[in-house]
TORKOL-4160 file (C-alpha; in steps of 0.2 Angstrom, whole numbers, padded with zeros to 4 digits, m for minus):
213
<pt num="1" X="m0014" Y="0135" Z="0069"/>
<pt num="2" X="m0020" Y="0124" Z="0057"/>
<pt num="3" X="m0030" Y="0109" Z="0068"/>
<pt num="4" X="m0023" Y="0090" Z="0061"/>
<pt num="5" X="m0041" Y="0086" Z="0055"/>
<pt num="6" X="m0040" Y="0102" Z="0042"/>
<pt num="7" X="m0024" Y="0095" Z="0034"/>
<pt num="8" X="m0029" Y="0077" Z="0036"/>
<pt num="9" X="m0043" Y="0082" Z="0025"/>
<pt num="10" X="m0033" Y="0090" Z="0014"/>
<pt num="11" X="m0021" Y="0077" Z="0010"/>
<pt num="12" X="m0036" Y="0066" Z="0006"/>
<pt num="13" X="m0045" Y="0078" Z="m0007"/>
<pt num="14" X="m0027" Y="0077" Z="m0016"/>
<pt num="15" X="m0027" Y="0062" Z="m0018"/>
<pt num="16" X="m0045" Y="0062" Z="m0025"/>
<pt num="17" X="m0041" Y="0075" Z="m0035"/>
<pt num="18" X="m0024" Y="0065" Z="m0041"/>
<pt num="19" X="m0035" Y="0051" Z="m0046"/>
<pt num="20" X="m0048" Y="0058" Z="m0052"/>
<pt num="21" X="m0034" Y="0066" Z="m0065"/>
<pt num="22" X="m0024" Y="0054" Z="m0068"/>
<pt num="23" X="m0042" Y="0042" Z="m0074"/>
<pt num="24" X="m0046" Y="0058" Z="m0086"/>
<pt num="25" X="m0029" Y="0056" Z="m0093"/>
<pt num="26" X="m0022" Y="0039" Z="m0094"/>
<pt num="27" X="m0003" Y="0034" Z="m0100"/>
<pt num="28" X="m0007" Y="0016" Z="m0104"/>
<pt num="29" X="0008" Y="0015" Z="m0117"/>
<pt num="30" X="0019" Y="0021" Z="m0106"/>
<pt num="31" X="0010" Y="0014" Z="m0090"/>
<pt num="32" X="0016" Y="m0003" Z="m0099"/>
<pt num="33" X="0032" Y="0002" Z="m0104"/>
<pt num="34" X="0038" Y="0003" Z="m0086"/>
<pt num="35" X="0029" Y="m0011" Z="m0081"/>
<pt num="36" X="0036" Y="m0023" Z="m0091"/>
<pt num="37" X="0055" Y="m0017" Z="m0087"/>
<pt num="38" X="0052" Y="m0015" Z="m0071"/>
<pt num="39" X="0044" Y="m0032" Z="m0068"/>
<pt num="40" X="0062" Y="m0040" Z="m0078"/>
<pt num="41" X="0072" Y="m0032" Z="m0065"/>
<pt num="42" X="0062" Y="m0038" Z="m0052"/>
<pt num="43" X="0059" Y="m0053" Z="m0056"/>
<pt num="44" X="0076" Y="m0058" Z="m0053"/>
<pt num="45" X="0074" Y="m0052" Z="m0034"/>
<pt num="46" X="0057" Y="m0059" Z="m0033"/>
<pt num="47" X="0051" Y="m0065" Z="m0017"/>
<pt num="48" X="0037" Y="m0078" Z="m0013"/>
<pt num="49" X="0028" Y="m0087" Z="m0001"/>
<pt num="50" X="0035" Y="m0075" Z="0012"/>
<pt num="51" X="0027" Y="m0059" Z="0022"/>
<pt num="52" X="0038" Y="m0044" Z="0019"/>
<pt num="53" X="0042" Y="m0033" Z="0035"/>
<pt num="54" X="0058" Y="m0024" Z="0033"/>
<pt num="55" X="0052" Y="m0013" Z="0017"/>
<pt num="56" X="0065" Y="0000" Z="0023"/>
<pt num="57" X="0080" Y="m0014" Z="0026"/>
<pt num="58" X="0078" Y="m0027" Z="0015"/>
<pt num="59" X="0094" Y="m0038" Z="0021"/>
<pt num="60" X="0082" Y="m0053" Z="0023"/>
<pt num="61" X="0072" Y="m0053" Z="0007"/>
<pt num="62" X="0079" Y="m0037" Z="m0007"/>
<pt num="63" X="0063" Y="m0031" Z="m0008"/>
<pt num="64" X="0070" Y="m0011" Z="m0005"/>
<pt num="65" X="0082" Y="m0012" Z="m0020"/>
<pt num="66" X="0066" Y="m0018" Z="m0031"/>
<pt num="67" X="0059" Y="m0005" Z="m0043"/>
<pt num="68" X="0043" Y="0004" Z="m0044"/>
<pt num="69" X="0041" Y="0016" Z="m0058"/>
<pt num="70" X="0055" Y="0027" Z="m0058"/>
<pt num="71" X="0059" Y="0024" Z="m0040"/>
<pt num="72" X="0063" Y="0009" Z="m0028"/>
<pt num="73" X="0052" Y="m0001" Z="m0017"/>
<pt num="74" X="0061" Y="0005" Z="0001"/>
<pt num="75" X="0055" Y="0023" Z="m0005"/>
<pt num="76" X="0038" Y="0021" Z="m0014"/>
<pt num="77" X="0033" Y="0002" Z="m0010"/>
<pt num="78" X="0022" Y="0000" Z="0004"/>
<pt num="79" X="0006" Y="m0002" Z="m0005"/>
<pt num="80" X="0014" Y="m0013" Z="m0017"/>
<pt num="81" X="0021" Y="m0024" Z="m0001"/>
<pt num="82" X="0003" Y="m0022" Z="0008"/>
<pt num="83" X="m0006" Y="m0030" Z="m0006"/>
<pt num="84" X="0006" Y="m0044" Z="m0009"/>
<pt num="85" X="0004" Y="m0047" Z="0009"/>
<pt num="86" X="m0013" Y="m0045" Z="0011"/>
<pt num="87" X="m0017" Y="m0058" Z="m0004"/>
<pt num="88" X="m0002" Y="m0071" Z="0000"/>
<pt num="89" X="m0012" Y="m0070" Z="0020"/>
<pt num="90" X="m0028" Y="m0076" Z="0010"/>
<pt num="91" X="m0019" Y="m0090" Z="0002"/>
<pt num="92" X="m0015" Y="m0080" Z="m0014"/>
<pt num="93" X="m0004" Y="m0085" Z="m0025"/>
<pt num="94" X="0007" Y="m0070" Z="m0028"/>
<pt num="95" X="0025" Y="m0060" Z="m0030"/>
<pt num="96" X="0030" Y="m0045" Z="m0026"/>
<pt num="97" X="0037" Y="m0042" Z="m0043"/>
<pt num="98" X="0020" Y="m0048" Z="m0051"/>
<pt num="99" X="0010" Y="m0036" Z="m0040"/>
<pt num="100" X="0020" Y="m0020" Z="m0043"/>
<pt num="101" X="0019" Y="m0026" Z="m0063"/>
<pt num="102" X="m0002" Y="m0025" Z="m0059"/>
<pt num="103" X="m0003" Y="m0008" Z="m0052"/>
<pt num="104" X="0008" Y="m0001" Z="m0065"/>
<pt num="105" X="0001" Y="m0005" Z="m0079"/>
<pt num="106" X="m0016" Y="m0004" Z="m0069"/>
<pt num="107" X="m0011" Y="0015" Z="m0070"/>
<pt num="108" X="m0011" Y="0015" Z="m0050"/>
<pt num="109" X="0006" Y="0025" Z="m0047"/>
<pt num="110" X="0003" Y="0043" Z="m0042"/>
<pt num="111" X="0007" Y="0057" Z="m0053"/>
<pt num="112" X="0011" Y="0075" Z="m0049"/>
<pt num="113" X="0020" Y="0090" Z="m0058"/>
<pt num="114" X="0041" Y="0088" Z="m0055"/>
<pt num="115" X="0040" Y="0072" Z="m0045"/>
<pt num="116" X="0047" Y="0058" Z="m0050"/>
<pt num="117" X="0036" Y="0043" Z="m0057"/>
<pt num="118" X="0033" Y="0031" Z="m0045"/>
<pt num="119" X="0042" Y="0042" Z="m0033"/>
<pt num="120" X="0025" Y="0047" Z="m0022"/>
<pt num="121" X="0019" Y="0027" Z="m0023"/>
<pt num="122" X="0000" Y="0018" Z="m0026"/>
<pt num="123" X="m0013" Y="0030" Z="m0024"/>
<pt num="124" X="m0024" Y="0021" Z="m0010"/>
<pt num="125" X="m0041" Y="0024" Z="m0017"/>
<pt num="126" X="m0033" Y="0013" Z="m0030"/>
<pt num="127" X="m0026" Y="m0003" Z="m0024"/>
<pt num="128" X="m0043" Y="m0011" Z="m0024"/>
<pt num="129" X="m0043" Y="m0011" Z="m0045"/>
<pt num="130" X="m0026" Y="m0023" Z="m0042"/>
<pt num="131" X="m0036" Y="m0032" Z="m0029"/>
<pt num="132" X="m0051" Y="m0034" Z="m0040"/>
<pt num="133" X="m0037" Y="m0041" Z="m0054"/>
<pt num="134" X="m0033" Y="m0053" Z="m0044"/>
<pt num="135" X="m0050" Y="m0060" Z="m0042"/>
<pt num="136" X="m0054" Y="m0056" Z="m0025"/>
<pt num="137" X="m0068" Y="m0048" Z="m0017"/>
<pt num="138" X="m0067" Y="m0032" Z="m0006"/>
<pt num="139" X="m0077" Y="m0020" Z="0003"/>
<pt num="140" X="m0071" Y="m0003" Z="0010"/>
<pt num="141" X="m0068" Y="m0006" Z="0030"/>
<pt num="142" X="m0067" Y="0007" Z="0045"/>
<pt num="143" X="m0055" Y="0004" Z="0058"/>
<pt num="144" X="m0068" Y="m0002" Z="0069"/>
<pt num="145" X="m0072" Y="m0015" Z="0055"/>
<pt num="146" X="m0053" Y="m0020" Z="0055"/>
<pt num="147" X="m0056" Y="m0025" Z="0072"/>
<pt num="148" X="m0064" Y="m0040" Z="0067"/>
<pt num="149" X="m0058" Y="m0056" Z="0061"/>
<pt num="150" X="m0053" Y="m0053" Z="0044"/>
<pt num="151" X="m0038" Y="m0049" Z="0031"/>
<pt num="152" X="m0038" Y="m0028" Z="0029"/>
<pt num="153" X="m0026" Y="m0016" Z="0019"/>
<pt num="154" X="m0025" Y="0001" Z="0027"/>
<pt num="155" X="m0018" Y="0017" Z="0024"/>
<pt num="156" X="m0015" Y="0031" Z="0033"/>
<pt num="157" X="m0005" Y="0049" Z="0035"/>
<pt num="158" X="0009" Y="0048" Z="0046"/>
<pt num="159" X="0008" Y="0066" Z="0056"/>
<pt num="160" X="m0002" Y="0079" Z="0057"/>
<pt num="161" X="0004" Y="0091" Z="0041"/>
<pt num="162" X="0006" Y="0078" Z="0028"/>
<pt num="163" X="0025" Y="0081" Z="0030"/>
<pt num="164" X="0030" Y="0066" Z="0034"/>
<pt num="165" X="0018" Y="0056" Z="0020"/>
<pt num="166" X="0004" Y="0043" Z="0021"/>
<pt num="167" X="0010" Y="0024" Z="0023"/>
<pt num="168" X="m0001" Y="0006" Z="0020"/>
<pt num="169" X="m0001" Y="m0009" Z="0029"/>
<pt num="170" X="m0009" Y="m0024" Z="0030"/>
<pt num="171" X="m0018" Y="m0031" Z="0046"/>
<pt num="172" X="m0023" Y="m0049" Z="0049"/>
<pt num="173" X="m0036" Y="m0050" Z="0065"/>
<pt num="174" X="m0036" Y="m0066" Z="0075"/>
<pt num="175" X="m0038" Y="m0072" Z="0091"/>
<pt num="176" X="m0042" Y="m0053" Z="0099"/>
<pt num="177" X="m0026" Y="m0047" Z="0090"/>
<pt num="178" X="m0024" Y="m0037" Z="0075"/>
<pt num="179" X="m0010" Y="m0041" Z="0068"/>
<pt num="180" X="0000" Y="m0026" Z="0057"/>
<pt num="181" X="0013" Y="m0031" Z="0044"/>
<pt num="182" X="0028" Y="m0019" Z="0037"/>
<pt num="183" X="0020" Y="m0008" Z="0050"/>
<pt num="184" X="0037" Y="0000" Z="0057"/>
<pt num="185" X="0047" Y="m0007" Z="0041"/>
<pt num="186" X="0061" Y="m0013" Z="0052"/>
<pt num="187" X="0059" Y="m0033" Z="0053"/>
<pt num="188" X="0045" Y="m0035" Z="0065"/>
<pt num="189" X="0035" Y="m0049" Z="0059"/>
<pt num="190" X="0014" Y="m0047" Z="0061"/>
<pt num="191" X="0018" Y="m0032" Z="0076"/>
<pt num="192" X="0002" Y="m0037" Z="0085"/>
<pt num="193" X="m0010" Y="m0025" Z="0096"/>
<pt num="194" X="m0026" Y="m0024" Z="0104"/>
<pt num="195" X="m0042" Y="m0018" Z="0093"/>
<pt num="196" X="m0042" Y="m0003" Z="0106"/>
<pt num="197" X="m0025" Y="0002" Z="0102"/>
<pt num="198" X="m0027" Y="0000" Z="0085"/>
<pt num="199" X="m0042" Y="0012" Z="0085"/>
<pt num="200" X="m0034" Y="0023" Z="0093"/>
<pt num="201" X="m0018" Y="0023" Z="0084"/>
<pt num="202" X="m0024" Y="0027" Z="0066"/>
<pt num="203" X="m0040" Y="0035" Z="0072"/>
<pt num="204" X="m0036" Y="0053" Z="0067"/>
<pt num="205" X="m0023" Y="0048" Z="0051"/>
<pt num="206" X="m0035" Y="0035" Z="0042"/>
<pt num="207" X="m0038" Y="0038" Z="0022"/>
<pt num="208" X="m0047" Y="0023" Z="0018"/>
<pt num="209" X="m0045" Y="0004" Z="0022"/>
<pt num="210" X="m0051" Y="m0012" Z="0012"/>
<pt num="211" X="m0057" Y="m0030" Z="0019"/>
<pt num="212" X="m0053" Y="m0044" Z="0008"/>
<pt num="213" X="m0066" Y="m0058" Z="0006"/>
C-alpha cells in the first residue's frame, strides 16, 4: 500500500505539470470570454466588506450560487474566497465577483481532459499572479512560518489518495492564534487554533502557502 506521502507527492507534480501546460498553451480569448459573463452574473450577488465562511452554504451571503468558469463557487471556489479573504484581512479593497474576474482572465483555473472548466478550481501555485494584480507583496510560507503573525493563504489535500481533493484557506495569526477562515465551509467565522495544532493539522497534506505583505 501506497504510503500518503507517495500520493501527496503525486498530486503536487500534477498540478505542476497542469500549470506548467496550461502557461505553454494559453486561452486568453476565451479565458476572457468567461470572465467577463461570469463577473455579470456575479456581480449582482456580489458581496463586500465581509469574510466569507459558509462557501458550501451560502444562506448568509450567495456566494455558493456564484459562478467560476463553467461551474459554481460552492464546488470550485475556495481559492477564489481565500484570496478575497486574504486581501479584504489586509485592508484591500475587494469583491468576490472581482477576484474570480482576476483569476480567470489571469488564466488561473485548472484544466484537464473531460472536466469541466472551472470544475477542478484555481491551480494553487497560481493564486499568487491574482495576488501580485492586486498589488501586494507575497513570499511562499511553510506552515511554521504561518505561525507567525501574519495574513497567509494555504492550500492543502484533503486525505491521503487525493480522492477527496485539495482545499485553500486563508489564516490570519494574532494574539498566539491562527486564525482559519472558510476552513470547514459551514459558517464558522475565523475557527481559531493553536500554532501546534495548526502544524500538525496540515503537516502531511500542505502544497504550498503564501504570506501577504
Amino acid at each position: 500500500m501506497r504510503s500518503r506521502k507517495f500520493w501527496i507527492r503525486v498530486g503536487n507534480f500534477m498540478l505542476k505539470a497542469e500549470n506548467l501546460l496550461r502557461h505553454l498553451f494559453p486561452r486568453r480569448g476565451a479565458n476572457a470570454e468567461s470572465a467577463a459573463r461570469n463577473y455579470a452574473f456575479n456581480d449582482e450577488r456580489n458581496i463586500r466588506s465581509l469574510t466569507v465562511n459558509d462557501q458550501s452554504d451560502g444562506r448568509s451571503t450567495g456566494v455558493s450560487s456564484m459562478r467560476l468558469g463553467k461551474a459554481l463557487m460552492r464546488d470550485s471556489g475556495c481559492e477564489v474566497i481565500a484570496a478575497y479573504n486574504a486581501l479584504l484581512l489586509s485592508g484591500k479593497r475587494v469583491s468576490v465577483a472581482g477576484a474570480a474576474k482576476r483569476f480567470e482572465e489571469s488564466g488561473c483555473l485548472m484544466r484537464f481532459p473531460l472536466v469541466r472548466y472551472g470544475k477542478l478550481g484555481v491551480n494553487p501555485f497560481d493564486i499568487g499572479k491574482v495576488l501580485a494584480s492586486y498589488g501586494v507583496n507575497y513570499s511562499v510560507a511553510t506552515l511554521e512560518q504561518m505561525c507567525e503573525p501574519g495574513i497567509y493563504i494555504l492550500s492543502y489535500w484533503n486525505d491521503a489518495k487525493l480522492r477527496s481533493g485539495l482545499h485553500t484557506i486563508a489564516v490570519h495569526t494574532r494574539n498566539g492564534m491562527c486564525y482559519m477562515y472558510n476552513y470547514t465551509m459551514t459558517g464558522s467565522t475565523g475557527f481559531g487554533v493553536f500554532p501546534s495544532a495548526f502544524v500538525k493539522t496540515f503537516r502531511d497534506g500542505y502544497i504550498t502557502g503564501y504570506k501577504l505583505k
